[in-house]
C-alpha positions as CSV (number, residue, x, y, z in Angstrom):
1,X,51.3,93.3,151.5
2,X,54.7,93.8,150.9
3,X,56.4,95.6,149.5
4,X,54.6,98.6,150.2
5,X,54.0,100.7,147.3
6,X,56.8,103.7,146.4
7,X,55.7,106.3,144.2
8,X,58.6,108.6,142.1
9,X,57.6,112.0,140.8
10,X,59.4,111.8,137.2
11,X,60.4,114.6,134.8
12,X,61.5,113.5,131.6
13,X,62.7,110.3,133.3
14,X,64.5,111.7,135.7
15,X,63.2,111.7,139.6
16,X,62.0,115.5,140.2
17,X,63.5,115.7,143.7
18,X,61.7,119.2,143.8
19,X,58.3,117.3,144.2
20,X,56.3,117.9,147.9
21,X,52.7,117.5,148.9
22,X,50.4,114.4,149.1
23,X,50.1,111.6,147.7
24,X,46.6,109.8,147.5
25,X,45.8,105.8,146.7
26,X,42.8,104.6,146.2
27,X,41.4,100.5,145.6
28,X,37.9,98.6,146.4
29,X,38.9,97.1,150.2
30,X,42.3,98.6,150.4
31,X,43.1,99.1,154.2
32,X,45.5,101.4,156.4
33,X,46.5,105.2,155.6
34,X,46.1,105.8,152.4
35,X,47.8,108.9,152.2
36,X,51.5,109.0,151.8
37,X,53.6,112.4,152.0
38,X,56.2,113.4,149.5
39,X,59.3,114.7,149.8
40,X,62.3,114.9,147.5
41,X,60.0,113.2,144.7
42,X,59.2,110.1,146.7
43,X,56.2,109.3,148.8
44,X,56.5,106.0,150.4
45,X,53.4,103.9,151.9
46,X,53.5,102.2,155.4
47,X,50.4,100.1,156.4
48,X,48.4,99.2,153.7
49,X,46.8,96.0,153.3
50,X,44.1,94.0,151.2
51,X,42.2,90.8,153.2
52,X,40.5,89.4,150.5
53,X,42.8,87.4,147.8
54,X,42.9,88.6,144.0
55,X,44.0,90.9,141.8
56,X,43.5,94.5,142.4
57,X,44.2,98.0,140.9
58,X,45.6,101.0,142.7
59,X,45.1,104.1,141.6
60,X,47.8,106.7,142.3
61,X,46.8,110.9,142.5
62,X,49.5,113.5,143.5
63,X,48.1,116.8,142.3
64,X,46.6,116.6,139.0
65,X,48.6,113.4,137.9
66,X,47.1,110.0,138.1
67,X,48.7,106.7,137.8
68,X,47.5,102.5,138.5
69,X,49.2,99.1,139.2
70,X,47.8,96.1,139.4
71,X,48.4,93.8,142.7
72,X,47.7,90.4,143.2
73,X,47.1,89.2,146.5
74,X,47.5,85.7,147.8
75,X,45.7,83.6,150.2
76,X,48.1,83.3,153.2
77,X,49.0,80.6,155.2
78,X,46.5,79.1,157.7
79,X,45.4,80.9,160.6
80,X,42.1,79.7,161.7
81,X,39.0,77.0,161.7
82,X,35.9,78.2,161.1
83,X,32.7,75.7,161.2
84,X,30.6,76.2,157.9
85,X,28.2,73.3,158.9
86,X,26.7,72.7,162.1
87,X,26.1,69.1,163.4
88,X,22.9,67.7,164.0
89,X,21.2,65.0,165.1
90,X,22.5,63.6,168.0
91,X,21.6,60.2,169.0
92,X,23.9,58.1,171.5
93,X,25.8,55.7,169.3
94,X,24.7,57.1,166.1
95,X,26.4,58.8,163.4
96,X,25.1,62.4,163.5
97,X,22.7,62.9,160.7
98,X,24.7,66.0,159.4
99,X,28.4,66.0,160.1
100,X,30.2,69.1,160.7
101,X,32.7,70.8,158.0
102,X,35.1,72.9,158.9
103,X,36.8,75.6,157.2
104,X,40.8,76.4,157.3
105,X,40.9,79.8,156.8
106,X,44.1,82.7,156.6
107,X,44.1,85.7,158.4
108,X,42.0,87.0,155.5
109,X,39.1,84.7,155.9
110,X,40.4,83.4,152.8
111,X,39.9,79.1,151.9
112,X,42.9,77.8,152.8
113,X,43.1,75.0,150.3
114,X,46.4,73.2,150.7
């Protein structure tokens, strides 16, 4: 998803540029390194990703503070077919007696729906 997260370390409001170590996030089916190391007070995140579309919460740790936000993730554009039905009943001339239905999915496996 983009953008990828940032995370500040604040002191009083102000960004505590004295701020160093690890940063750790943490979400059901989050993707990618999910480790980002600070420096200066900010600790930037590169490759994360979610492939399944709704509305998730991160949870933030950098020593022994915590913190969450709340993602929503949309279905993408289409990327794929995938057949949910296989035909049968095959006669020459004949409508087959279950037609096929496809699927147009994104690169998720998400329902593309429009």
């Amino acid at each position: 998803f983009s953008p990828q997260p940032v995370v500040h370390l604040l002191n009083s409001g102000a960004l505590d540029t004295s701020g160093t170590g690890t940063v750790t996030v943490s979400c059901t089916g989050l993707q990618g390194t999910l480790t980002a190391a600070m420096s200066g007070g900010v600790a930037t995140f590169s490759n994360l990703k979610i492939d399944t579309a709704g509305t998730y919460s991160l949870s933030f740790s950098y020593s022994s503070y915590t913190t969450a936000a709340n993602v929503v993730v949309s279905v993408g554009p289409a990327h794929s077919l995938a057949l949910t039905q296989q035909p049968t009943g095959a006669a020459a001339g004949q409508l087959l007696a279950t037609q096929p239905v496809l699927r147009v999915q994104d690169a998720g496996q998400n329902l593309v729906s429009s």
